[in-house]
N, CA, C and O of each residue as an XYZ file, in Angstrom:
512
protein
N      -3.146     53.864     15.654
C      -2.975     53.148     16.900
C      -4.175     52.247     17.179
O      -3.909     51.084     17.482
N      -5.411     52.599     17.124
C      -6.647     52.172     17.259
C      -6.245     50.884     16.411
O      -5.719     49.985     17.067
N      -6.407     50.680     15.133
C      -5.780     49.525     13.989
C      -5.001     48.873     14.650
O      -5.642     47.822     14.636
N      -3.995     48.612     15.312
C      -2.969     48.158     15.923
C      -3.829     47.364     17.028
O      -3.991     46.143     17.030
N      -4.125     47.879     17.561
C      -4.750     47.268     19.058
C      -6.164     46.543     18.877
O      -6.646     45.937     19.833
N      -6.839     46.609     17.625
C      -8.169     45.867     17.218
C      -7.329     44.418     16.410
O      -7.826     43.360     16.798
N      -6.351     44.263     15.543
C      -5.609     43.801     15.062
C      -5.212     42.742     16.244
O      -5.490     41.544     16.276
N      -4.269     43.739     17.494
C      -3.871     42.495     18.140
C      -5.289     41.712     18.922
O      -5.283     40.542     19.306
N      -6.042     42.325     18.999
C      -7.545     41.527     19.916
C      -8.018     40.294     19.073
O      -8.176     39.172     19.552
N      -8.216     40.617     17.819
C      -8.116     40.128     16.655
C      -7.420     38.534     16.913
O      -7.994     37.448     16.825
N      -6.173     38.783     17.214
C      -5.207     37.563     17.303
C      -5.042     36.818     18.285
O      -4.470     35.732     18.185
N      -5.591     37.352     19.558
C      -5.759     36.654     21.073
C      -7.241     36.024     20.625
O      -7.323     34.796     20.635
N      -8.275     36.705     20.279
C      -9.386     35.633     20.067
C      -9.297     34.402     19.232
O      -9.764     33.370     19.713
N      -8.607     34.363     17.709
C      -8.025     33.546     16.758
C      -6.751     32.551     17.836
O      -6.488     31.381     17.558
N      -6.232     33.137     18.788
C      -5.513     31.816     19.530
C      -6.197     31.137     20.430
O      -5.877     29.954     20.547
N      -7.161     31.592     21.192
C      -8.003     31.205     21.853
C      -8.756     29.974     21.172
O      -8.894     28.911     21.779
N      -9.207     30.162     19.955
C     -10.019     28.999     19.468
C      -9.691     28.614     18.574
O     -10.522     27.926     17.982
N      -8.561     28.761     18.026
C      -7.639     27.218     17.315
C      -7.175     26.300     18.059
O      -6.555     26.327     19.122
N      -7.704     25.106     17.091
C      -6.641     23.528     17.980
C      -6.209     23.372     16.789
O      -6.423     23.792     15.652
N      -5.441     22.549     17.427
C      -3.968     22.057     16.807
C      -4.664     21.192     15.171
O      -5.748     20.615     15.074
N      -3.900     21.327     14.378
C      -4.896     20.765     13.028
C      -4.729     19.318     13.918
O      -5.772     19.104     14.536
N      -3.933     18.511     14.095
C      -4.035     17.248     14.051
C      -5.057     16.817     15.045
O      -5.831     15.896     14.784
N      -5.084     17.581     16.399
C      -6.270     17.388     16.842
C      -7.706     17.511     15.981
O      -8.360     16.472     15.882
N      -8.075     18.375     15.537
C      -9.279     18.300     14.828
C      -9.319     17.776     13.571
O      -9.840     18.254     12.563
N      -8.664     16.648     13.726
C      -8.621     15.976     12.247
C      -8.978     14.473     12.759
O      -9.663     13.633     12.175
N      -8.542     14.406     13.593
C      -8.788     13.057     14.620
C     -10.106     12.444     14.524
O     -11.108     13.148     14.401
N     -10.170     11.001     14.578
C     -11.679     10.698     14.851
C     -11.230      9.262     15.658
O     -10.102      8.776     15.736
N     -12.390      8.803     16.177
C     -12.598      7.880     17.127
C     -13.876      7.186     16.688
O     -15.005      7.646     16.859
N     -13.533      5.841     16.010
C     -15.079      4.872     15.836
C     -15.260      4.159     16.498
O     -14.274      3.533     16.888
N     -16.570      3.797     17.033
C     -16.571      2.916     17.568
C     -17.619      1.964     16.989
O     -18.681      2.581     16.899
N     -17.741      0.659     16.545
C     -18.379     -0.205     16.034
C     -19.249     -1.148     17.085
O     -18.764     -2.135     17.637
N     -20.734     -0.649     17.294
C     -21.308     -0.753     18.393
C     -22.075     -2.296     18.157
O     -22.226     -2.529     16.958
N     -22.639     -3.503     19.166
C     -22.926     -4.750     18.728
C     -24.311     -4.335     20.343
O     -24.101     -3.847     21.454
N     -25.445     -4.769     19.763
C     -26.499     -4.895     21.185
C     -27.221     -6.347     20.582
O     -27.308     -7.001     19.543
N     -27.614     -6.353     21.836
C     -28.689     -7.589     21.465
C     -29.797     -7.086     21.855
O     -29.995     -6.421     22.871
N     -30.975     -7.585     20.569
C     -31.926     -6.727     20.863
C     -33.280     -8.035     20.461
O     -33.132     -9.120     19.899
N     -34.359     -7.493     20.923
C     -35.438     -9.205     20.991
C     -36.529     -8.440     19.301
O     -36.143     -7.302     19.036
N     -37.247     -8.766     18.696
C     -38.051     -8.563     17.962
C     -38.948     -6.845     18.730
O     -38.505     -6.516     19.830
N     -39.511     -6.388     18.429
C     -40.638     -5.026     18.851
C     -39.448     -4.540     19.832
O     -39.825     -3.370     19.886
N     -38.376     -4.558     20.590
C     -37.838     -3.397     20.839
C     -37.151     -1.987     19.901
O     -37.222     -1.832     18.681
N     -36.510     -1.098     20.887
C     -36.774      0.212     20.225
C     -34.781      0.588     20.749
O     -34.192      0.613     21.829
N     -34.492      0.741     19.756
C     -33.237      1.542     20.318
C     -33.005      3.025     19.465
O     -33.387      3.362     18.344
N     -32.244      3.719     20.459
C     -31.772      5.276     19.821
C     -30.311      5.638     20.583
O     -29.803      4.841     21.371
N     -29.732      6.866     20.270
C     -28.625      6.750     20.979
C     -29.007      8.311     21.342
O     -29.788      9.016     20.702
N     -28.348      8.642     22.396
C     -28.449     10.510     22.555
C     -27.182     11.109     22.489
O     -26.129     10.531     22.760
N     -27.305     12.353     22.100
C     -26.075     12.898     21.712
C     -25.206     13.399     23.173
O     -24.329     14.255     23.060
N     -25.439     12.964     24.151
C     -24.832     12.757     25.442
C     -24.026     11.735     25.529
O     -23.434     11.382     26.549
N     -23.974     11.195     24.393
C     -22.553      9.866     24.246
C     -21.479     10.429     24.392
O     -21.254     11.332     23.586
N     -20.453     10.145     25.407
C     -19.455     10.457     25.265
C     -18.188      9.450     24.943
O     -18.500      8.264     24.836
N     -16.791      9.784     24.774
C     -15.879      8.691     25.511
C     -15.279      9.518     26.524
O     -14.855     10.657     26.333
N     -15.263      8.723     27.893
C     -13.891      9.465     28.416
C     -12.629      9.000     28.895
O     -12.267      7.921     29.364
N     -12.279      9.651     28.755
C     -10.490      8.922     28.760
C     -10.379      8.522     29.859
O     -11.507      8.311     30.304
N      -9.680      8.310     30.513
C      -8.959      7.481     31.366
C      -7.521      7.534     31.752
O      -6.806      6.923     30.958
N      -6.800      8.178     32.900
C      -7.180      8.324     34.145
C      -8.061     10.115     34.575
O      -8.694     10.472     35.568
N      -7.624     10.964     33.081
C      -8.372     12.372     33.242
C      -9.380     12.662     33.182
O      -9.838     13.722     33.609
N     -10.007     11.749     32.610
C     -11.876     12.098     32.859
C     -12.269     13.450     31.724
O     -13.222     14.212     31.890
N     -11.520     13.499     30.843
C     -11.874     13.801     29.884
C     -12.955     13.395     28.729
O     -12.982     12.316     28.136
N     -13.782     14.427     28.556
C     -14.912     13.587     27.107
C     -14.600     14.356     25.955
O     -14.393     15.549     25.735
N     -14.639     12.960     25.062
C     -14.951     13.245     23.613
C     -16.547     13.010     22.869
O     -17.208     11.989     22.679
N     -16.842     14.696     22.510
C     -18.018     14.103     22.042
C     -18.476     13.579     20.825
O     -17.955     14.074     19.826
N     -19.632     12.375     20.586
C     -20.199     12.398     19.746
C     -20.431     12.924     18.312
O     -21.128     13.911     18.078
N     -19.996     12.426     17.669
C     -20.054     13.601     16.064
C     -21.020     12.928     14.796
O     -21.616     13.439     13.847
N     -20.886     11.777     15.196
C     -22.190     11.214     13.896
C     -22.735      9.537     14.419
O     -21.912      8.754     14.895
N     -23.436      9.356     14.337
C     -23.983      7.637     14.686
C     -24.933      7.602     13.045
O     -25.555      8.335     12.277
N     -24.332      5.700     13.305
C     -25.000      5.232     11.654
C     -25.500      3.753     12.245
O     -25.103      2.863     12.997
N     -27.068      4.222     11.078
C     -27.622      2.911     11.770
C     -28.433      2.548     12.996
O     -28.936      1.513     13.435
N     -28.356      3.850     13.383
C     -29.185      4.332     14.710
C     -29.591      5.783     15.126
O     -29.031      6.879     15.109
N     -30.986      5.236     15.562
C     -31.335      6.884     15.638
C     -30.678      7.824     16.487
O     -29.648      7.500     17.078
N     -31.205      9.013     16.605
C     -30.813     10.240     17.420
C     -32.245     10.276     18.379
O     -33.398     10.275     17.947
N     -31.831     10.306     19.725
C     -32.903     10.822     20.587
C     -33.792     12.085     19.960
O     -33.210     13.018     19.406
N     -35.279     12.048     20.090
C     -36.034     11.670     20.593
C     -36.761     10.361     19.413
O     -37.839      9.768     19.445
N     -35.966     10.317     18.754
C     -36.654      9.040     17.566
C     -35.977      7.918     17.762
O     -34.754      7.823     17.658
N     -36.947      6.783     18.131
C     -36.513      5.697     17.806
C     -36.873      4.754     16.857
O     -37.971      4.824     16.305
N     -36.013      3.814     16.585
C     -35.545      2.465     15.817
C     -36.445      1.379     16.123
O     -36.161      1.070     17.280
N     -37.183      0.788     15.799
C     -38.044     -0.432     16.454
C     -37.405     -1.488     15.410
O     -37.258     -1.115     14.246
N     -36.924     -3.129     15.886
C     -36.415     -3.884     15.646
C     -37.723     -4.579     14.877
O     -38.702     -4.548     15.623
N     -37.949     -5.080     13.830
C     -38.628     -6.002     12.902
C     -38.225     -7.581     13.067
O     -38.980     -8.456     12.643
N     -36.734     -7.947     13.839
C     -36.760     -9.226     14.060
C     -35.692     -9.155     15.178
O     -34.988     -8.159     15.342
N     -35.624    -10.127     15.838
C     -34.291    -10.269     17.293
C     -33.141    -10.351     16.714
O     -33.063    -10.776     15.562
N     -31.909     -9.908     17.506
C     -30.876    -10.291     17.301
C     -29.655     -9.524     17.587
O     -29.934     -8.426     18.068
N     -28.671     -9.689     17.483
C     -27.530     -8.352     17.057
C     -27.636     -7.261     15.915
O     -27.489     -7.226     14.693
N     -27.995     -6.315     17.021
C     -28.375     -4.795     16.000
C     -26.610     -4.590     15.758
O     -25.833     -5.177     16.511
N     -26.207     -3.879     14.862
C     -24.911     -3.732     14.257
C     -24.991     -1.769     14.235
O     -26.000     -1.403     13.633
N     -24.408     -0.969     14.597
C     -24.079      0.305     14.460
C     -23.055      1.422     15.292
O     -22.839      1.660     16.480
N     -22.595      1.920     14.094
C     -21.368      2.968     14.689
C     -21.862      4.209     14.419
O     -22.639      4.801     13.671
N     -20.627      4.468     15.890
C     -20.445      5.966     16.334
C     -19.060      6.576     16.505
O     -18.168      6.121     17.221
N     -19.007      7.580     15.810
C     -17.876      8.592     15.395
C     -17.749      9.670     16.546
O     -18.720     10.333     16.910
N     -16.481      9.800     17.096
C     -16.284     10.066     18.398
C     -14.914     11.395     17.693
O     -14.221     11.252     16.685
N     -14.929     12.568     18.649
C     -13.953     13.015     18.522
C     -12.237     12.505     18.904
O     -12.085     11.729     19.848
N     -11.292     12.879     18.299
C     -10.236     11.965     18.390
C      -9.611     12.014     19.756
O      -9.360     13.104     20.269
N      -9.360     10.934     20.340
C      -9.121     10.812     21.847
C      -7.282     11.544     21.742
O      -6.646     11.927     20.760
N      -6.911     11.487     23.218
C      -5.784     12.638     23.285
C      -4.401     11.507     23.383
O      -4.277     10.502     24.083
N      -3.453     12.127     22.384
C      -2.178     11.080     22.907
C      -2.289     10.073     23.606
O      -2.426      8.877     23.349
N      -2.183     10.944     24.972
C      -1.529     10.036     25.986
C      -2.907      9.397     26.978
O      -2.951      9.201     28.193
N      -3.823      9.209     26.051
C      -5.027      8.219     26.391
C      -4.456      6.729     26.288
O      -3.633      6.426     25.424
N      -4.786      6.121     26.918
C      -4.293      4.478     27.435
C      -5.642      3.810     27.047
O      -5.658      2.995     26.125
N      -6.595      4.081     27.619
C      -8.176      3.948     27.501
C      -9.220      4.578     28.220
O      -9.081      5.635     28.835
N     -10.127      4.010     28.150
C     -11.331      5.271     27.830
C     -12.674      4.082     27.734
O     -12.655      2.942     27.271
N     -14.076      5.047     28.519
C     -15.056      4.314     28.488
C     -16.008      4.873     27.505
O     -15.687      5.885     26.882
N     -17.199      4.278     27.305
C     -18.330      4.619     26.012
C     -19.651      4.836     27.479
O     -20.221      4.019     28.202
N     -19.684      6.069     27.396
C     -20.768      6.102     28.622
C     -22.273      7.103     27.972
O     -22.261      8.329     27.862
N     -23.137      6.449     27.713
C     -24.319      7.437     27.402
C     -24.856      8.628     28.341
O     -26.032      8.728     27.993
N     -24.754      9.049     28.782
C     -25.141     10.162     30.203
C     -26.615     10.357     29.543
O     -26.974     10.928     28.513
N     -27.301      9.675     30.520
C     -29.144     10.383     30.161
C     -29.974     10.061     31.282
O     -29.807      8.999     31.883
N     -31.074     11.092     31.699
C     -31.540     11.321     32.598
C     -32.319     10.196     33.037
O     -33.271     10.607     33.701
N     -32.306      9.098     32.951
C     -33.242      7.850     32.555
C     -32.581      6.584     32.745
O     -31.529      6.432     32.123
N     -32.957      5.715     33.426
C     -32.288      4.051     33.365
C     -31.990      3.709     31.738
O     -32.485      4.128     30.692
N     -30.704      2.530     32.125
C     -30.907      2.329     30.425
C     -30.187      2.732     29.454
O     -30.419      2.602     28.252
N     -28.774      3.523     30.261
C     -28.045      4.740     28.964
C     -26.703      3.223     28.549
O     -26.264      2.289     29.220
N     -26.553      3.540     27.605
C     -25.223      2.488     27.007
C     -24.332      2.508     27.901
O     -24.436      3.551     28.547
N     -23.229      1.651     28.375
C     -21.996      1.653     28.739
C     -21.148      0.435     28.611
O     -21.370     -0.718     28.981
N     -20.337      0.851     28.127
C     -18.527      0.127     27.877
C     -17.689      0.393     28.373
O     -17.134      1.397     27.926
N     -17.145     -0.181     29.395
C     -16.087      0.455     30.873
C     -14.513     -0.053     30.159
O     -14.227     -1.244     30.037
N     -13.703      0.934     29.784
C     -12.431      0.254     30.138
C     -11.753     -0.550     28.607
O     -11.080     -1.579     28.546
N     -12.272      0.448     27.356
C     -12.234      0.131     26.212
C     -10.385      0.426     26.047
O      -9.876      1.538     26.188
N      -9.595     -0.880     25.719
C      -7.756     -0.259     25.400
C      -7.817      0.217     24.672
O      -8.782      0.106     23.917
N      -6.769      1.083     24.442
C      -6.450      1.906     23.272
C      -5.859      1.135     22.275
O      -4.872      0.551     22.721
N      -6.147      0.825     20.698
C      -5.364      1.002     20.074
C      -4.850      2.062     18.940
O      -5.139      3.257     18.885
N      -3.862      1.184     17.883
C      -3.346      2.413     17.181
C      -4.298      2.472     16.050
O      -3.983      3.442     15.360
N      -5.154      1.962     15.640
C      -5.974      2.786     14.590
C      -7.011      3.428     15.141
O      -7.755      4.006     14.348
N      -7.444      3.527     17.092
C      -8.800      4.256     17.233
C      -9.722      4.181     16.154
O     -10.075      5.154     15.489
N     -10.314      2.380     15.901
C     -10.937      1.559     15.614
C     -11.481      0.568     15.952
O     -11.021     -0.494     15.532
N     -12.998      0.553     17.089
C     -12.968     -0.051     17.680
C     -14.367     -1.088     17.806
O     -15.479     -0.563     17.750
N     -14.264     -2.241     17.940
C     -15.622     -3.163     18.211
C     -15.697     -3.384     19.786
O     -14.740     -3.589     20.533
N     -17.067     -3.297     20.132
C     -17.861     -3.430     21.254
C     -18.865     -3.971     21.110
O     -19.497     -3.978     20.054
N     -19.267     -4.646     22.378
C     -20.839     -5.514     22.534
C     -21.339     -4.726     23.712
O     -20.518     -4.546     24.612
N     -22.760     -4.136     23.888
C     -22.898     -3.452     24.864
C     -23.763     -4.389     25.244
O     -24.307     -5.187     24.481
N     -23.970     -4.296     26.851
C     -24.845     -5.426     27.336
C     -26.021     -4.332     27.877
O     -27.051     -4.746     28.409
């Protein structure tokens, strides 16, 4: 009996923290564009989120290329359009759109308000 009842606990924790494969197979890029002057410094923090739109849902952050990770930064060698992406967990169905919001304790965090959805959740941005 004991076997039986560790077994079923067993199977309520294993439903508890499976998602759906197609959810966790999902990804979300986003192909990031800044303008940046010669001796500045950029990084991104792993407080990047997206969130959807109208639920206020976030997807977090899963890899950035081409740019650092807080607390290290990037110092620019000449001005211009810095070029780098960030890999976002896969946004939900019935997402329409969704913003790119950095959340950090500090002036200064990235934001992209109001990014549409399309069907490859493949996306270019210019952050100002």
């Amino acid at each position: 009996m004991e076997k039986i009842e560790t077994l079923e606990k067993t199977v309520k924790k294993e439903k508890k923290v499976t998602k759906p494969l197609e959810e966790t197979e999902r990804q979300t890029i986003v192909h990031c564009s800044h303008f940046l002057e010669a001796g500045d410094g950029i990084r991104i923090w792993k407080t990047t989120y997206l969130i959807e739109i109208p639920t206020g849902r976030k997807r977090k952050l899963l890899h950035a290329e081409n740019i650092s990770i807080y607390p290290t930064w990037t110092i620019m060698d000449k001005g211009g359009n810095y070029k780098f992406t960030l890999i976002f967990e896969g946004l939900s169905k019935d997402c329409g759109s969704f913003d790119l919001i950095e959340e950090i304790p500090q002036p200064g965090g990235f934001e992209c308000r109001g990014i549409k959805r399309n069907q490859t959740d493949v996306y270019r941005v210019t952050i100002k």
